[in-house]
N, C-alpha and C positions, 0 to 999 in steps of 0.2 A: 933177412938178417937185420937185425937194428942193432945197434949200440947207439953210443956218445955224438951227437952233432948229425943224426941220422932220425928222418921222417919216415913214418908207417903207411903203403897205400891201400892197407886192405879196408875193403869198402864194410859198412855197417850197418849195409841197406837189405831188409828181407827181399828173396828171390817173388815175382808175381806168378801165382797159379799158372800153368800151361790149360787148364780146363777155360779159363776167361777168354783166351786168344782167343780157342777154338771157338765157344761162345758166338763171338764178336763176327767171325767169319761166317758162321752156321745163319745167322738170323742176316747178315748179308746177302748170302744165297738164297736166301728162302725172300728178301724185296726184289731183288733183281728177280726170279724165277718169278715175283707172283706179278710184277711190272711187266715181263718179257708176254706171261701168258695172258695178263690183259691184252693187250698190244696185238697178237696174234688172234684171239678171239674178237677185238671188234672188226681185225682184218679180214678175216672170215667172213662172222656171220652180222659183221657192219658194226659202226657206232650208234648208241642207242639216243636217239632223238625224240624230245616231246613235238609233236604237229598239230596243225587245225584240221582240222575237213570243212570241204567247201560243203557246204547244203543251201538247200531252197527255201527259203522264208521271206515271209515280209519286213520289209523295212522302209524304217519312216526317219526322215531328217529333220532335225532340229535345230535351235539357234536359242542358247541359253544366255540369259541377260539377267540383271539383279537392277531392284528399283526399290521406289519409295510408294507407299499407298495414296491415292489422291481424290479428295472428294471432287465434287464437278464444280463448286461455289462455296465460299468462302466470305458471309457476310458481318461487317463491322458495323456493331450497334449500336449507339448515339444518342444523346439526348438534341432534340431541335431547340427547347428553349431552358435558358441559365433555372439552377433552381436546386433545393436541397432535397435529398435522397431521404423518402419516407419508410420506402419497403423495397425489398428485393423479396419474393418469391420462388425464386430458381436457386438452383446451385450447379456449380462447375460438374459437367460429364452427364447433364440430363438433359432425356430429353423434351422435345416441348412441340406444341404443336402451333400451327400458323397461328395467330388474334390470341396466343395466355400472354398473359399480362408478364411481363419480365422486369421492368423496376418501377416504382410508382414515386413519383414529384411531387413534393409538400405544393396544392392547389388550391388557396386559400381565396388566395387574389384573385385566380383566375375564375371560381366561382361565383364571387362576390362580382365581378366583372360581366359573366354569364346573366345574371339575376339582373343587373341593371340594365344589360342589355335584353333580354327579355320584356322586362316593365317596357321600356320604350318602346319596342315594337306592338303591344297591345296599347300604348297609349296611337298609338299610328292610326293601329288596327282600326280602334274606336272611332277616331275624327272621319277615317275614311266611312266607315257608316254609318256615324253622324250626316254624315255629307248625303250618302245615300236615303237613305232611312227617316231623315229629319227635314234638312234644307234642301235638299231635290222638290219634296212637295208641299214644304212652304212656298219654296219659289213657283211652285205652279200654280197653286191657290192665290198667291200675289197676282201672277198674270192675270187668271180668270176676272178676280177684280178689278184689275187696271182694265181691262177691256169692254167688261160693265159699265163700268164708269165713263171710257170712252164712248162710248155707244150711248152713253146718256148724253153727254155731253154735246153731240151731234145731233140729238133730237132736240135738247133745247137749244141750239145757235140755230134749228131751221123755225123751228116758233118765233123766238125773239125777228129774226128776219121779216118774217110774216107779218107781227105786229108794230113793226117799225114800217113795213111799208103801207101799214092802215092808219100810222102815224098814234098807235097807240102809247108806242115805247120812243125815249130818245135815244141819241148816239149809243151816249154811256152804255146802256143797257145791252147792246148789241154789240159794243168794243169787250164789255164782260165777258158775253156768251162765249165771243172767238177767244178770248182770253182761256177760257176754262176747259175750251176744246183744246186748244192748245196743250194746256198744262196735261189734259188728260192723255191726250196722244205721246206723250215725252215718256208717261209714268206707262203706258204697256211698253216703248220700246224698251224703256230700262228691265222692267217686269220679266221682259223676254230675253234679255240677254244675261241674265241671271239665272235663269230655269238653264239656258244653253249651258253655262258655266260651271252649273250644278251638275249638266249630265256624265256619263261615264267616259265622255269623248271631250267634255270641257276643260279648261285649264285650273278649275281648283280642284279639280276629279283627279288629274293628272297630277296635280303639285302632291294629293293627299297619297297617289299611289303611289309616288316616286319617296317620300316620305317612309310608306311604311316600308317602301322595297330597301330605301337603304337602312332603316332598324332591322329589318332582317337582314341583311348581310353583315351589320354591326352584332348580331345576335349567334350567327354561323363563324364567324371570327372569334367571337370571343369563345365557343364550342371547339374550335379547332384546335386556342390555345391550351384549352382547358383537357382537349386530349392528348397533346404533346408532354403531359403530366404524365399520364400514363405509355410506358413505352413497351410497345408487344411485339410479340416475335412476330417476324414477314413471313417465315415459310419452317415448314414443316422439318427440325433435322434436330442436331444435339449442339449445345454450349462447349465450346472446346477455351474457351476461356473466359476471364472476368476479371474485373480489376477494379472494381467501386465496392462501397459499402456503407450503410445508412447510419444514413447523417452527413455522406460527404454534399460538399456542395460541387455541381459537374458544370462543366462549361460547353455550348454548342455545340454539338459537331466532334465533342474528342471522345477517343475508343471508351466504352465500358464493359463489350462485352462481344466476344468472337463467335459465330455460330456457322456452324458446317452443314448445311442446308442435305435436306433427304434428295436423293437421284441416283443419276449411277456411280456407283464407285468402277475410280479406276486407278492403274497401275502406270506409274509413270517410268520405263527403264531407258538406260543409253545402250545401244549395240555397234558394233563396232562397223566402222563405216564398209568395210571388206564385205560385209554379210548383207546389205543393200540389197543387191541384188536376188534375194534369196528371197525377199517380206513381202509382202502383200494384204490391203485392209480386206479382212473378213477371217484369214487364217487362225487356226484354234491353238490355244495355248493352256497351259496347267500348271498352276500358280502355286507356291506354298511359301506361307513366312519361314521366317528365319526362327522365331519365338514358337512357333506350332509346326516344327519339318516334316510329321509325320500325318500329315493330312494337306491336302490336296484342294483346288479348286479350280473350276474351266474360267477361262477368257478369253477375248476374243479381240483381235487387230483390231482398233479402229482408228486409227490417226500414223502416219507417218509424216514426220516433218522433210518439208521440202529442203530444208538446208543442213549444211553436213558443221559440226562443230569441231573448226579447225585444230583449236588449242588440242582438244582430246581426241579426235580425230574418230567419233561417232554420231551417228544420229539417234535423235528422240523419238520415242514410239510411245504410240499408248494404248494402253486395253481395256477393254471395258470386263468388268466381272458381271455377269446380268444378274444372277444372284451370292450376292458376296457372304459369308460365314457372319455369324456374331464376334467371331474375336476380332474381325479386321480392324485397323484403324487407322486415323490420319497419322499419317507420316512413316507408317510402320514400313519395317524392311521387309520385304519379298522377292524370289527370284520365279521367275517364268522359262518355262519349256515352251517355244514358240516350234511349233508342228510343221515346215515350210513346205517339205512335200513328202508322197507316201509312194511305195510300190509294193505289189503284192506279189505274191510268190516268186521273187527272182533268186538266181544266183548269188550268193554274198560269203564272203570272204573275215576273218579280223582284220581293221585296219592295223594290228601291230605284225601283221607277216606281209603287207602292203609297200614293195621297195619303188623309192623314187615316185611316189604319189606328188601329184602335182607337178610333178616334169615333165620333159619330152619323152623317154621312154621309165616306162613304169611295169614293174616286173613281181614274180613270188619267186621263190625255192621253192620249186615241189618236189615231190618224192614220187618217182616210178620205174616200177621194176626194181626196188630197193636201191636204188643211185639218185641223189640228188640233183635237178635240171634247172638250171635257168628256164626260168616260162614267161615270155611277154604279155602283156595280158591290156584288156582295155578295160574302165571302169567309168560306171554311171554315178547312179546317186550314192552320196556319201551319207552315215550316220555318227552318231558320238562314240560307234566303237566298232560296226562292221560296216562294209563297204561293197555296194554292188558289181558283179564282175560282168561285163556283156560280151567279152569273147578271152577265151586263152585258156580258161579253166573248163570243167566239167562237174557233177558233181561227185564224180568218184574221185577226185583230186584231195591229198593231203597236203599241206603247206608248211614252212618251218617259220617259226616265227623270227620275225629280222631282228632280234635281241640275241639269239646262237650266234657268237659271233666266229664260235670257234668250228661250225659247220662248212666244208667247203664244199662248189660247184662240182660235182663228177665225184663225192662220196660215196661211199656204200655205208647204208644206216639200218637200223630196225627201230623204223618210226614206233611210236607210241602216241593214240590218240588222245588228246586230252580238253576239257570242255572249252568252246569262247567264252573270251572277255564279254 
């Protein structure tokens, strides 16, 4: 009833379907019923679990490392004497072989130099067979005569004698003869000690050989400087750098020019000092850059460093490539599969259903008899994704992988096999 100073409570809200409730409730029924029957059905006929299977194959352990490419030598090219840049012949990224010519030195001087020192050594040359050829048999036709002469000389101071004791001749005559003997005996010693001086064991034989010997080392000097002009490659590989250009003027001894000499190439990688124990020089390894991933190449241990690098807490290794690709290059990044050791048809497992690996007890989930068991298990070699089993397993053993975290110990499953990692 309303009237005057009187509010109204009837409500102005439409009534809600009855078919919505039912709705609401019906599609309740039907998640609980289809929840209740999951639930019962994995009860039954088990939860349904993906597993490994253990099987028998080979496997092979590795030790994966990332490095830089490294030629064996590394040589810096120089000029030995000051001088201005006439030619270059090469260019950056070629290659060249040991003796080509790589920068050539304006050698004006050093010609000019060559050429005088040459003339000298023939002007040597010449005195020395002068000596021989000329005054060697002057001076022995000298002696001949001085000894003639001697010899004469001595027949006449034995006449004069003679007729001074017939009182033919006076003093004088007889002080002459010894006089003349005299003088002539003076003139073979000299004679002969002139031919000796002349010979090839005498002292101007000697002064002329010592002569010509040092114009030729004056001549091989100035040859020397004269090929320090030219500067050649030392060994057979490719120019990885340069840094002159002609017309500069270079100075002794500073860089012009880098060269990566031909040998072996090798892989310089750090490995973590943990895996030590693993390496060994001669082990095979399979290299691929980072720039070229989908090709491949073998290497082979050959250097481990005796000492372990604190700071990063690995040691240095090195590989030899015995034949390396044409793409490789200095400095380039690459990673190596170092091969540590191998076994053939064993037992092996995924290491990702592998529990407490590296602990004291190390264990899988398997599955037998449809109930999941704690299985203790012992293991051998390890690889980058399976792992060998030496006792606890079999190979009719399926395993769960330790990532199911929601699998428990004493389940009832219906494994499902499915391929390894």
């Amino acid at each position: 009833m309303s009237g005057p100073g009187r509010t109204s409570n009837v409500s102005t809200e439409t009534p809600k379907p009855a078919w919505r409730n039912w709705l609401k409730i019906g599609l309740a029924i039907v998640v609980v019923a289809a929840a209740t029957g999951y639930l019962l059905r994995n009860r039954v006929l088990g939860l349904p679990v993906e597993v490994y299977a253990a099987r028998v194959s080979d496997l092979q352990q590795t030790v994966v490392a990332s490095g830089r490419v490294m030629t064996p030598q590394r040589i810096t090219v120089a000029a030995e004497e000051t001088g201005r840049v006439n030619q270059i012949p090469v260019r950056e990224g070629q290659r060249v072989t040991r003796g080509q010519l790589l920068i050539a030195l304006d050698a004006s001087d050093e010609r000019a130099s060559l050429a005088q020192s040459r003339a000298s050594l023939g002007q040597e040359q010449a005195k020395l067979r002068q000596l021989r050829e000329v005054d060697l048999p002057g001076a022995t036709q000298d002696l001949l005569k001085a000894e003639a002469d001697a010899a004469q000389a001595d027949r006449q101071l034995i006449r004069v004698r003679d007729l001074k004791a017939q009182g033919f001749v006076g003093q004088a005559q007889l002080d002459d003869a010894s006089r003349n003997r005299d003088v002539a005996a003076s003139a073979v010693r000299s004679a002969r000690l002139m031919v000796q001086t002349h010979r090839p064991s005498g002292s101007d034989a000697a002064l002329a050989s010592a002569a010509v010997a040092q114009a030729r080392a004056n001549a091989a000097m100035a040859q020397v400087r004269l090929d320090h002009d030219s500067i050649l490659s030392p060994a057979d590989g490719t120019l990885i750098a340069r840094s002159v250009e002609v017309g500069d003027i270079v100075q002794a001894g500073k860089e012009l020019m880098v060269l990566a000499a031909d040998g072996e190439t090798q892989i310089v990688v750090q490995v973590d000092e943990k895996n030590l124990g693993k390496l060994a020089v001669g082990q095979v390894a399979l290299g691929s850059a980072d720039a070229f991933p989908l090709q491949r190449f073998d290497a082979v241990v050959s250097y481990i460093n005796p000492g372990i690098d604190a700071a990063r807490g690995s040691v240095e290794i090195r590989l030899t490539v015995p034949k390396p690709p044409a793409y490789l290059r200095q400095d380039m990044t690459v990673s190596v599969d170092i091969a540590t050791a191998r076994r053939s048809q064993v037992l092996v497992v995924p290491v990702a259903a592998v529990r407490g690996i590296g602990a004291e007890k190390t264990w899988v989930m398997a599955v037998r008899d449809q109930y999941t068991v704690r299985v203790p298990i012992e293991v051998g070699l390890s690889g980058d994704s399976r792992v060998e089993i030496t006792a606890g397993l079999t190979r009719a053993d399926v395993v769960v992988p330790a990532t199911a975290a929601t699998v428990l110990i004493g389940q009832k499953v219906r494994s499902r096999v499915i391929a390894s990692p």
